[in-house]
N, C-alpha and C positions, 0 to 999 in steps of 0.2 A: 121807411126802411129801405126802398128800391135806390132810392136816391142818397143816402149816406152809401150802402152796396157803390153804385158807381164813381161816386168820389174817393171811395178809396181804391176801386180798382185805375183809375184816371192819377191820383196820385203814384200809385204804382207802377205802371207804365210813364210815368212822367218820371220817375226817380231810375229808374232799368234805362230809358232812354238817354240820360245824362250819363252813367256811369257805359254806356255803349260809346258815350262819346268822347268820352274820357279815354277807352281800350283804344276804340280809332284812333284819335291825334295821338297818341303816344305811339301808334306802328304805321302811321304816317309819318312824323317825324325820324322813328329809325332808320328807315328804309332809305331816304335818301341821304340819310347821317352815316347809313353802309356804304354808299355809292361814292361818298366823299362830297356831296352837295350841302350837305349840314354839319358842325362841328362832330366831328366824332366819339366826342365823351354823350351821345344820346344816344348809342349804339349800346355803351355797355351794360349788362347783364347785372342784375344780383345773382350774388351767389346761389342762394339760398333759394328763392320764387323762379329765376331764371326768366323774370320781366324787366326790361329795360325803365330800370328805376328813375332817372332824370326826365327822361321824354313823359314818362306819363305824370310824374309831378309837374313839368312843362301844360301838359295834358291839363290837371286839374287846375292849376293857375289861367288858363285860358278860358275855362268852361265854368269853374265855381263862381266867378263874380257874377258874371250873367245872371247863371242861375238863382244865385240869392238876390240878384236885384228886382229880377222880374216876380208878379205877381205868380203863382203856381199855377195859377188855373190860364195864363198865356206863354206861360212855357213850351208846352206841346204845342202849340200854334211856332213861335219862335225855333226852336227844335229841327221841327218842319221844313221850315223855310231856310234855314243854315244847313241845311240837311241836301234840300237840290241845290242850292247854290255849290255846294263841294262838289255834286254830281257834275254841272254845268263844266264846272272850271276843272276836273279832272277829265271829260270828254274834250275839251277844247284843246287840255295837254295833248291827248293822243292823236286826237287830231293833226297837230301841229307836230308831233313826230312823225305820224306817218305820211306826212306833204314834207319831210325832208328824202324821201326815198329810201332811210339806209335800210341794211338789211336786217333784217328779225334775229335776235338770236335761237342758237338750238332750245330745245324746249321750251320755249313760250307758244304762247296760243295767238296766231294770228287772224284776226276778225279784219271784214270787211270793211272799206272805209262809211259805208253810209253809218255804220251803227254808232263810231262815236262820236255822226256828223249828226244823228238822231238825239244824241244824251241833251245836247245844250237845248236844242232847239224844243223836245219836250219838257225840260227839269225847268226853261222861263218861262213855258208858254206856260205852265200849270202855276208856274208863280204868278205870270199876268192875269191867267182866269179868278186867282184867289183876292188880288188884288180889286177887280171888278168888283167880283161878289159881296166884297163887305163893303 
């Protein structure tokens, strides 16, 4: 009984964990679709939900094949690991803006530079050690 209990709570968390990934890429891809770096029909809105309907079908077209390709029970493991990878290469962005000098705009939060010189270098290193380990 303990053991069907944790497969379904494992599937659970493995089905919340796609659909978080699904939210993400969909206001990743708005965000610079507002900026003008991405076509801008990924910006607009439904009327109705007020979610940027293309991006996150963009969203699920990126994340559903995986998902149903992979076995369920290496999903989370998969998940995971595409999960620091985004981390790595969104800290190496910043990184890489803030080695151009410019200046911050008004209300953003300006951090230090060790910390998104930190993201990459923890989000491989813990992919290296997972690597090892199995």
């Amino acid at each position: 009984m303990a053991l069907k209990t944790m497969s379904l709570i494992a599937v659970d968390a493995t089905l919340n964990s796609i659909i978080v990934h699904i939210i993400v890429t969909s206001r990743v891809l708005c965000g610079p679709a507002s900026q003008g770096s991405l076509p801008d029909v990924l910006t607009r809105l439904n009327h109705r939900i007020g979610r940027p309907t293309l991006a996150t079908a963009v969203g699920v077209g990126a994340i559903l094949p995986p998902a149903l390709a992979v076995p369920l029970s290496g999903l989370a493991d998969l998940t995971a690991r595409f999960t620091f990878m985004i981390f790595a290469i969104v800290d190496a962005a910043i990184l890489r803006i803030k080695s151009r000098g410019a200046e911050s705009p008004a209300n953003v939060v300006v951090c230090p530079r060790w910390v998104p010189a930190a993201g990459p270098i923890s989000s491989l290193g813990l992919l290296a050690l997972d690597g090892v380990a199995r």
